[in-house]
C-alpha positions as CSV (number, residue, x, y, z in Angstrom):
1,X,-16.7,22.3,26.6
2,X,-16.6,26.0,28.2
3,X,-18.5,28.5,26.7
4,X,-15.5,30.3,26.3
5,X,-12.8,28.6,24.9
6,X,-8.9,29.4,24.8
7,X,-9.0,28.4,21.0
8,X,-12.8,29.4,19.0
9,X,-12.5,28.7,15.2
10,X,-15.7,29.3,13.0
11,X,-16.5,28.4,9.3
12,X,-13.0,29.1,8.9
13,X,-11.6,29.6,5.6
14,X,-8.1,30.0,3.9
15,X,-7.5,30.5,0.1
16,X,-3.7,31.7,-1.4
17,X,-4.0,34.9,-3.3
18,X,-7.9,34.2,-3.6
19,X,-6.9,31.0,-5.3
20,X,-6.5,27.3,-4.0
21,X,-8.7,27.0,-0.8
22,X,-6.8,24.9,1.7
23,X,-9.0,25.0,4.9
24,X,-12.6,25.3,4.3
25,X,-15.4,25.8,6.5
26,X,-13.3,24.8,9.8
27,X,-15.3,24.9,13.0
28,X,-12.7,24.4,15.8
29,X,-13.1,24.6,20.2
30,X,-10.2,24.1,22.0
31,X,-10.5,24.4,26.1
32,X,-7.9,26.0,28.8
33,X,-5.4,23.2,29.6
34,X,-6.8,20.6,26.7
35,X,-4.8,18.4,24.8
36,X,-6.1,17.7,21.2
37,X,-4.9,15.9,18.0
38,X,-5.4,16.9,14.1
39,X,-4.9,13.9,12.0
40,X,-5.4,14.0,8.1
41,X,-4.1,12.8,4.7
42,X,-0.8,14.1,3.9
43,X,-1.0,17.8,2.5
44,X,-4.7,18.3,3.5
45,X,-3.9,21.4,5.5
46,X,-3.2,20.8,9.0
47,X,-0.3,22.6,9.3
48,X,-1.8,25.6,7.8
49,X,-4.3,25.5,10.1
50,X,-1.7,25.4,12.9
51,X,-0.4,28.2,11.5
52,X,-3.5,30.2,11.3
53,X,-3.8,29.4,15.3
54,X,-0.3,30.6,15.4
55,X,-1.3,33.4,13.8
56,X,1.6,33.1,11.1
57,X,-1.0,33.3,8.2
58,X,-3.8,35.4,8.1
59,X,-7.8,33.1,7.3
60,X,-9.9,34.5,4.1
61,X,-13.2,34.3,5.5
62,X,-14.7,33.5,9.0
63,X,-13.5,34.1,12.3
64,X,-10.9,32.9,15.0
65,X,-10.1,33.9,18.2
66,X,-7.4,33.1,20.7
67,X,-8.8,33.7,24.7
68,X,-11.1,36.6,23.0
69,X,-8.6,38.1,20.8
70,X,-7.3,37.9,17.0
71,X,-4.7,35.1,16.1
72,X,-1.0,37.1,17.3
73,X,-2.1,39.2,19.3
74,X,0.2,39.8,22.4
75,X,-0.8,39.0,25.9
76,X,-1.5,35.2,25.3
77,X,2.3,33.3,25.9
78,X,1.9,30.9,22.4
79,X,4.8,28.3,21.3
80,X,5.1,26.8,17.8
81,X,7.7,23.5,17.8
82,X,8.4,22.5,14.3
83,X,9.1,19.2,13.1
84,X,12.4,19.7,11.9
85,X,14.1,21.4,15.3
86,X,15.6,24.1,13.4
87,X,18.5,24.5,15.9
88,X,21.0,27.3,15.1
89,X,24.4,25.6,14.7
90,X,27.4,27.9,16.3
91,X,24.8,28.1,19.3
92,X,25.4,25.8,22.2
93,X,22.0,23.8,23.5
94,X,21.4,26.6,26.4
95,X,22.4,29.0,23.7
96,X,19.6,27.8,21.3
97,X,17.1,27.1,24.6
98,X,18.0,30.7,25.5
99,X,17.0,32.4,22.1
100,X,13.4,33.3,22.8
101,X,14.8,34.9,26.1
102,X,16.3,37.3,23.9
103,X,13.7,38.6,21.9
104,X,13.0,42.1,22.1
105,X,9.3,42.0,22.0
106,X,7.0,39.1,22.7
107,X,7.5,36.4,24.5
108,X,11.2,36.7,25.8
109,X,9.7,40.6,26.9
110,X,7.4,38.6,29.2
111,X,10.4,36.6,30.7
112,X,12.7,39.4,31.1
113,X,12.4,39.7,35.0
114,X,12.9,36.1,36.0
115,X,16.5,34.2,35.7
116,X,17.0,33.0,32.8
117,X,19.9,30.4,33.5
118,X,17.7,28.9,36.0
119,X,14.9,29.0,33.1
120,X,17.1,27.1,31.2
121,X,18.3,24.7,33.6
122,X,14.7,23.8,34.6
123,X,14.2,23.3,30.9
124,X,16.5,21.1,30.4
125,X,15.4,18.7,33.3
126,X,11.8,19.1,31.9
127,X,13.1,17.2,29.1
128,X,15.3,14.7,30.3
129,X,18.6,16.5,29.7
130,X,21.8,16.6,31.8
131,X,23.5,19.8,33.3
132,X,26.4,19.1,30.6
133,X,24.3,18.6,27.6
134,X,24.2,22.4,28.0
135,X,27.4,23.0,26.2
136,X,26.9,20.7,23.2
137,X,26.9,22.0,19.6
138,X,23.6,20.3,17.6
139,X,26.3,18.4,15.6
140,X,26.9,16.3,18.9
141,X,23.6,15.4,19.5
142,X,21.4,12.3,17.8
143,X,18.3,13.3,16.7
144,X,15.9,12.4,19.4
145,X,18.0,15.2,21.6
146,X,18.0,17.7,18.8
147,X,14.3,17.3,18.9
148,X,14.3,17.4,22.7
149,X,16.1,20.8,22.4
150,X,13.7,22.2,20.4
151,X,10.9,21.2,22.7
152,X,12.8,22.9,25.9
153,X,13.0,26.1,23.8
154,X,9.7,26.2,23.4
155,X,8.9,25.8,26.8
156,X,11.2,28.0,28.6
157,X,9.1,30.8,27.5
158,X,6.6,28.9,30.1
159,X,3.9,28.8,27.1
160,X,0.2,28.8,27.6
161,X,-0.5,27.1,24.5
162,X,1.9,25.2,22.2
163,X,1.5,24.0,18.9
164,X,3.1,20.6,17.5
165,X,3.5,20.8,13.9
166,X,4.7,16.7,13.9
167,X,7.7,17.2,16.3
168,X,8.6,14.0,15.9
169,X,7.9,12.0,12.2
170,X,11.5,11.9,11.5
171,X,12.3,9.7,14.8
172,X,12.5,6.3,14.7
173,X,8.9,4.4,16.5
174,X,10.6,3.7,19.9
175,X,12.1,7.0,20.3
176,X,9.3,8.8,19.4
177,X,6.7,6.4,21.9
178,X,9.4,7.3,24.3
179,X,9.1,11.2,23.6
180,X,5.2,10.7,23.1
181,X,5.4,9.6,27.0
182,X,7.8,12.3,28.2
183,X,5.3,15.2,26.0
184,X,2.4,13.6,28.4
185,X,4.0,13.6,31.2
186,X,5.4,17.5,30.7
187,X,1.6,18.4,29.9
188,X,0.3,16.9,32.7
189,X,2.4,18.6,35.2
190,X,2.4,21.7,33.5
191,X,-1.0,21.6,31.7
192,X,-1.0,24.2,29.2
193,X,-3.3,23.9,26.0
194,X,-2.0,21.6,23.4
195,X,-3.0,21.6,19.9
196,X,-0.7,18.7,18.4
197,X,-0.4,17.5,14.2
198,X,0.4,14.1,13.7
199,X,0.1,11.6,10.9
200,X,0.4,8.7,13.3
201,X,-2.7,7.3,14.5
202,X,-1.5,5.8,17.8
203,X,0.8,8.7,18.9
204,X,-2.7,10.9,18.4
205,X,-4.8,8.4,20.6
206,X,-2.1,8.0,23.3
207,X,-1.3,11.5,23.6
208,X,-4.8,13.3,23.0
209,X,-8.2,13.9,25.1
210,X,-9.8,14.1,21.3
211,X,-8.6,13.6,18.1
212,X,-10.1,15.9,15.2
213,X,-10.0,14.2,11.7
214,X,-9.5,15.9,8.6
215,X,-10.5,15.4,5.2
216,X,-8.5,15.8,1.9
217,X,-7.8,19.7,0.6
218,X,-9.8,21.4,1.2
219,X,-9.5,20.7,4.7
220,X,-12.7,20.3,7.0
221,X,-13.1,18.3,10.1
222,X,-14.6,15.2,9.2
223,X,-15.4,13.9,13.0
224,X,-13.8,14.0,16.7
225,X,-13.1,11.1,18.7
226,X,-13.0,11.5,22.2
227,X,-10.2,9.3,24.2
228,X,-11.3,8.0,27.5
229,X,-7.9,7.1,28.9
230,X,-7.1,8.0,32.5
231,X,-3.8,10.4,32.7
232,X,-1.0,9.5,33.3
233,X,-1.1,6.9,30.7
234,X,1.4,4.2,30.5
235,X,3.4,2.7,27.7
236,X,1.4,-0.6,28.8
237,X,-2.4,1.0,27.6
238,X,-0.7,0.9,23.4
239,X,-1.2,-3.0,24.1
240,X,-4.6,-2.6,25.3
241,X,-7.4,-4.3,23.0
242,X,-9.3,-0.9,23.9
243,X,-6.8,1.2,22.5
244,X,-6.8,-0.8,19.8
245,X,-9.9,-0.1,19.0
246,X,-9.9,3.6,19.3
247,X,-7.3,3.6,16.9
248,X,-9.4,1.7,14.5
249,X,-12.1,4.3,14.5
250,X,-9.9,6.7,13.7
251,X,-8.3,4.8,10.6
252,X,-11.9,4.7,9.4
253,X,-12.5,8.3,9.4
254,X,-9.1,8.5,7.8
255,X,-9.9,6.0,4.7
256,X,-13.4,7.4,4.6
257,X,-11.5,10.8,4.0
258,X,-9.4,9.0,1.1
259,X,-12.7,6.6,-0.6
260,X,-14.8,9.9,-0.4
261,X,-12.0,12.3,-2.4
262,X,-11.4,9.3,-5.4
């Protein structure tokens, strides 16, 4: 691990109002270019702690820093895909691709000199979309394309880190192993950081250079597994008896999470 990383999170703490804590005592490193996974039991606080990176709530106690600097602040190109796509419905797909193009501040600011049809158009191939998708309405797409939308949005700002708030729990298991593979392969080419929420085990391991456990509210990080795996991986390594057992040490953290909090 550098000694400075993008992503520097320590004995981090977030309570509502000064009530309920939901993160609590969170030490987190994420390098330049790294992929890494939170996994957790349902409503333990992940995606308030992606939101915290995001800087879209503010921590109680400790500190965080994004590349040196507070959570939000500008000069660090940061994407946020939800896991419902929230696509804007009287906007075509290049229409609702386009959107953070048109921001005044922030990132579409940052892409204001450079073309942003072609932008577009390279975002859509990123993501296995054709020329005439562009035109659709949402209402004409299945879900797995929504979902692919929202993805190329994000990264036609050309993001430096992105954050997956469990982009694809809705899908059905062969589309999302299918979209798992095409996420790799975008990282991989364009390697920005990656900090990805998940409540599947396998899409973590497949997708991940470590996964980070979490326990039950209030959330700490249990453990970190580190995944071996050679990149590119292929659909063939989920059948491996190696990946098999990563996967099982990661199910163990997760019941130990569940034993420790009945």
């Amino acid at each position: 691990m550098p000694d400075a990383p993008l992503i520097d999170c320590r004995q981090l703490s977030m309570s509502y109002n000064g009530g309920e804590t939901v993160v609590r005592d969170v030490n987190l490193s994420v390098a330049e270019g790294e992929f890494v996974s939170l996994v957790g039991p349902s409503g333990c606080g992940k995606s308030t702690l992606l939101r915290l990176v995001a800087g879209l709530r503010n921590l109680s106690s400790g500190s965080m820093q994004i590349r040196g600097a507070a959570p939000g602040a500008r000069g660090l190109r940061t994407a946020f895909v939800f896991q419902d796509p929230n696509l804007l419905p009287w906007r075509s797909v290049a229409s609702n691709i386009r959107l953070p193009l048109e921001l005044p501040t922030g990132q579409g600011a940052a892409s204001a000199k450079v073309d942003s049809e072609q932008l577009i158009a390279e975002s859509l191939a990123l993501i296995g979309l054709n020329p005439e998708d562009a035109t659709k309405r949402p209402r004409q797409l299945s879900g797995g394309m929504r979902m692919r939308v929202s993805l190329a949005r994000a990264l036609v700002t050309e993001p430096e880190l992105l954050l997956l708030d469990e982009p694809f729990a809705a899908l059905d298991d062969i589309l999302r192993q299918q979209l798992n593979e095409e996420l790799q392969r975008i990282w991989w080419e364009k390697r920005w950081t990656g900090l990805f929420v998940t409540h599947n085990v396998a899409e973590a391991v497949f997708l991940s250079q470590r996964v980070l456990v979490m326990s039950r509210r209030p959330a700490t990080i249990l453990g970190e597994i580190a995944v071996p795996f050679d990149y590119p991986r292929k659909p063939e390594l989920r059948a491996d008896a190696s990946f098999a057992k990563l996967c099982g040490e990661v199910s163990r953290l997760l019941r130990a999470a569940a034993e420790d909090a009945a």
